[in-house]
N, C-alpha and C positions, 0 to 999 in steps of 0.2 A: 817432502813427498814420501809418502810410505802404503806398501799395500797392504800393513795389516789387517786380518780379515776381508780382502778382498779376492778374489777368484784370478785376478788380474788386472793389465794396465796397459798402457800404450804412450809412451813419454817419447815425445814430437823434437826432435833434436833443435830445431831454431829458439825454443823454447827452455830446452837446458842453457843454450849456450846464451839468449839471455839472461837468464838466471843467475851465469856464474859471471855475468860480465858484471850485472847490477849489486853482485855480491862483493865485487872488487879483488876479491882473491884468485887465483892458479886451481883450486877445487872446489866442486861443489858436490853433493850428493844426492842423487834425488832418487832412489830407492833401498830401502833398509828392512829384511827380514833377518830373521837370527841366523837364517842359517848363511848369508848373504849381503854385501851391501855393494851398491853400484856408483858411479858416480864418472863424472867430465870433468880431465884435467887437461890445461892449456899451458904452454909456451909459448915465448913468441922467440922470431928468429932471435939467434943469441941471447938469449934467455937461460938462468941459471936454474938448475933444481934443486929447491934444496929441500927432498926429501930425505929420511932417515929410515934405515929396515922399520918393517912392520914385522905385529905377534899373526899376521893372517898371512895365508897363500893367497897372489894376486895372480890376476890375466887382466893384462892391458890390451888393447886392440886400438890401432894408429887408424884414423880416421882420415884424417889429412896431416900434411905433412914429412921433414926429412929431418933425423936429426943419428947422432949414436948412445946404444945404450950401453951402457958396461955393470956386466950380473957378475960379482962376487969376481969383480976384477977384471974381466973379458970384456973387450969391446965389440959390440955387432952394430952394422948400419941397419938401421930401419925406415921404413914409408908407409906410406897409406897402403892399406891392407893386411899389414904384417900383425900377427900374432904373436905376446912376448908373455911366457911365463915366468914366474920369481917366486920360489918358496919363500916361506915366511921366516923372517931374521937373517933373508940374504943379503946383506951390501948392495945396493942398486941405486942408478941414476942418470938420467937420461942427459950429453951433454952435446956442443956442438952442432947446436940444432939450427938447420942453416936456412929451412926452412919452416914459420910458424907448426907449430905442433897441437893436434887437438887429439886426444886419446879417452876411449872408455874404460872405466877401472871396473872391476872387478876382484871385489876379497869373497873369501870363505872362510872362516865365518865371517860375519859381521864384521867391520872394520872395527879396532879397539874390542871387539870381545872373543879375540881367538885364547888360547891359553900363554898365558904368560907366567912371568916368575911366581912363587908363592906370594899368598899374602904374609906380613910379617908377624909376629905373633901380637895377641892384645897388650898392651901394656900394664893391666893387670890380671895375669892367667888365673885362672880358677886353679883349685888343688886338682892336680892327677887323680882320675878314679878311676880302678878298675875296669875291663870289659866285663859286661855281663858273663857271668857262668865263669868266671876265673877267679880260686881264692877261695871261696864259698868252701 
């Protein structure tokens, strides 16, 4: 699901969360603009996460659910309602969840296209050239 080129959307949650069940995975994502991408991640009680830092800033929002999160080593309890921020390349991961876990995600940018390490150079460089107006 994506809105590009659209004005807007309306994504019906009984409908995400079949989507990620039929998907068989913990995430799905069902809206991606550049500047953004959104998505519904599940746990179930006792349930492990095994996410790894992301190159984006995220905001989760707990839907339902009881579990602990721990940001760059801190542990806080969380539930339905709560609002959890994680800059991007923080340590984070939601554990002890003693209650099934259903959470909105939230990156900025787009998931996978925030900035990250350099590209590595080509493997065959072109010869150095000058800047313009330099040398001349």
């Amino acid at each position: 699901m994506s809105t590009s080129g659209a004005p807007g959307a309306v994504y019906p949650l009984s409908e995400i969360r079949e989507r990620r069940v039929r998907s068989g995975e913990l995430y799905v994502e069902f809206l991606r603009i550049p500047e953004m991408s959104v998505g519904f991640y599940a746990l179930p009680a006792g349930g492990v996460d095994p996410q790894t830092p992301h190159r984006e800033d995220e905001v989760y929002y707990v839907i339902r659910g009881r579990a602990m999160v721990s940001i760059a080593g801190k542990d806080r309890r969380v539930e339905a309602g709560a609002t959890i921020f994680v800059a991007r390349e923080v340590e984070h991961r939601f554990h002890t969840v003693t209650e099934a876990l259903e959470l909105l995600v939230v990156f900025a940018p787009a998931e996978s296209s925030g900035p990250g390490p350099p590209d590595p150079p080509p493997s065959n460089p072109s010869p150095a050239r000058e800047a313009p107006g330099k040398g001349s």
